[in-house]
N, C-alpha and C positions, 0 to 999 in steps of 0.2 A: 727630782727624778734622776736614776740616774743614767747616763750616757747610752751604755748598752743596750737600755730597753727602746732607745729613738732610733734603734740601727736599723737600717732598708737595706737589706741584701736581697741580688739578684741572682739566680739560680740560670744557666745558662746552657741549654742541652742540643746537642747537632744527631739528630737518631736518621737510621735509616728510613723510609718512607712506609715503616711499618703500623696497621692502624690499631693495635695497642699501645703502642709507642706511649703517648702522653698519658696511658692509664698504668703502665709502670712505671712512667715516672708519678703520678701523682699519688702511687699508694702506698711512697715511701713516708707522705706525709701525712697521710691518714693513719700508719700502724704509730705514730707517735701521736695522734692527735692535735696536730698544727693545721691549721686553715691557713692558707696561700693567702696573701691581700691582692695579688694579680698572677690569671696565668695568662699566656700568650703564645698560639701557637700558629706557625707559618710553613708554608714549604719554599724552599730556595730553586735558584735556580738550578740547582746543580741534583737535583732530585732529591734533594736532602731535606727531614723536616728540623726547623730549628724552635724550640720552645725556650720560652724564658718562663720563671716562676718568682716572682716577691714574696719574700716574707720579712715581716717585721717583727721586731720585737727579743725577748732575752734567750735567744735558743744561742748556747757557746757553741765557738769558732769551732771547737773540738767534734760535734755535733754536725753542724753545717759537711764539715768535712767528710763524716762519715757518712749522712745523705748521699753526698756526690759520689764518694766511693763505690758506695752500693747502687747508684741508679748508672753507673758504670761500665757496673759487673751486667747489666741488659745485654744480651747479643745484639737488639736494635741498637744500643747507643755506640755511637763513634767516639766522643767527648760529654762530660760533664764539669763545669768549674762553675764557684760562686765568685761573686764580686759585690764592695760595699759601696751605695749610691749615695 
């Protein structure tokens, strides 16, 4: 097997406390047909909602990036960046 496809990145979003919020982010993943292996979403203290999203598997770096780019461009989101676990 090789490497790429054992990869677990973590999708990491700080949105305003809007309650579409996690359905624009998750329907970046649906218009490519990716199913998330975890989503996770909380509100902070600072009235912020913070979601994380996992996904595994061979979607390239180049890809990933462009997700985050695009769930971005949301007027709810403050921030969007991935990281590999």
């Amino acid at each position: 097997m090789n490497s790429q496809e054992l990869t677990l990145w973590r999708l990491r979003v700080v949105a305003d406390p809007d309650p579409a919020a996690i359905t624009r982010i998750l329907e970046r993943f649906q218009h490519l047909n990716v199913l998330p292996r975890r989503v996770v979403a909380e509100f902070g203290t600072n009235d912020t909602l913070h979601v994380e999203v996992d996904v595994c598997g061979s979607l390239p770096e180049e890809r990933l990036r462009l997700i985050a780019a695009k769930i971005a461009q949301a007027t709810c989101v403050v921030n969007a960046y991935w990281h590999r676990l």
